[in-house]
N, C-alpha and C positions, 0 to 999 in steps of 0.2 A: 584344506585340512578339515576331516571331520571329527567332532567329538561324540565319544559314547555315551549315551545317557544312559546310567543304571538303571534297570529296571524296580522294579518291586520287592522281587523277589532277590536280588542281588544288594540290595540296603536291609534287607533281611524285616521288611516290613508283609504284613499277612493283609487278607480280605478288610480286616473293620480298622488299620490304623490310624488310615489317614483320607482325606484330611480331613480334623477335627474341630478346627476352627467353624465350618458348615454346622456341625451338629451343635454349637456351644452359641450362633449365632440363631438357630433355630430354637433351643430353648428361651434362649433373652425374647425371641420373639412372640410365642408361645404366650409366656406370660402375661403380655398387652392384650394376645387375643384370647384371655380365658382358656386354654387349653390345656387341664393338668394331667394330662397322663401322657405320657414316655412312649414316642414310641417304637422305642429301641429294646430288644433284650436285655435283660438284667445285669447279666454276667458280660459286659463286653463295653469296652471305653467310648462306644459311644452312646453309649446310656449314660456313664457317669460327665461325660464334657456337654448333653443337653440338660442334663441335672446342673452342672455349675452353671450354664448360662442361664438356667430359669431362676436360680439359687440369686444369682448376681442382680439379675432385675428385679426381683424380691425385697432385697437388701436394699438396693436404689431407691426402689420405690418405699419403703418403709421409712428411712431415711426422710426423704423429701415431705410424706406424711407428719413423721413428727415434729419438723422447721416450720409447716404452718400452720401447726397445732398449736402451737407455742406464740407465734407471731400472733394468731388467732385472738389467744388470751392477754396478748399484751393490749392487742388494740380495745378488746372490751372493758380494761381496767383505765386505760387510758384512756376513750370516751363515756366512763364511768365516773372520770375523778379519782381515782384514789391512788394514780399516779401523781 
């Protein structure tokens, strides 16, 4: 018994739908390697899914920056004394 796998065009998916996971994994990556320009066309989702993954390791890392910004100032008040 064999089954039919839909095609592309019969899931009613076009040229840039999928998959979008690659492009969203390629922005997160992008941002470790210094990379900020797109290079995807404007107008087309996979511009905006390497925009979230670079967006996301953005946030991560911005995140991560201010935990041991904080951790930072704790330890200088605390080998300070004034803890």
């Amino acid at each position: 018994m064999t089954t039919i796998i839909p095609t592309r065009q019969d899931r009613g998916l076009g040229k840039y739908d999928a998959p979008l996971k690659v492009q969203c994994q390629q922005g997160y990556s992008s941002f470790y390697r210094g990379r900020l320009n797109n290079p995807f066309n404007v107008n087309t989702m996979q511009f905006r899914e390497w925009n979230r993954g670079f967006n996301k390791a953005y946030y991560e890392n911005l995140k991560r920056v201010k935990r041991n910004e904080q951790l930072r100032k704790r330890r200088k008040k605390l080998y300070a004394g004034e803890v």
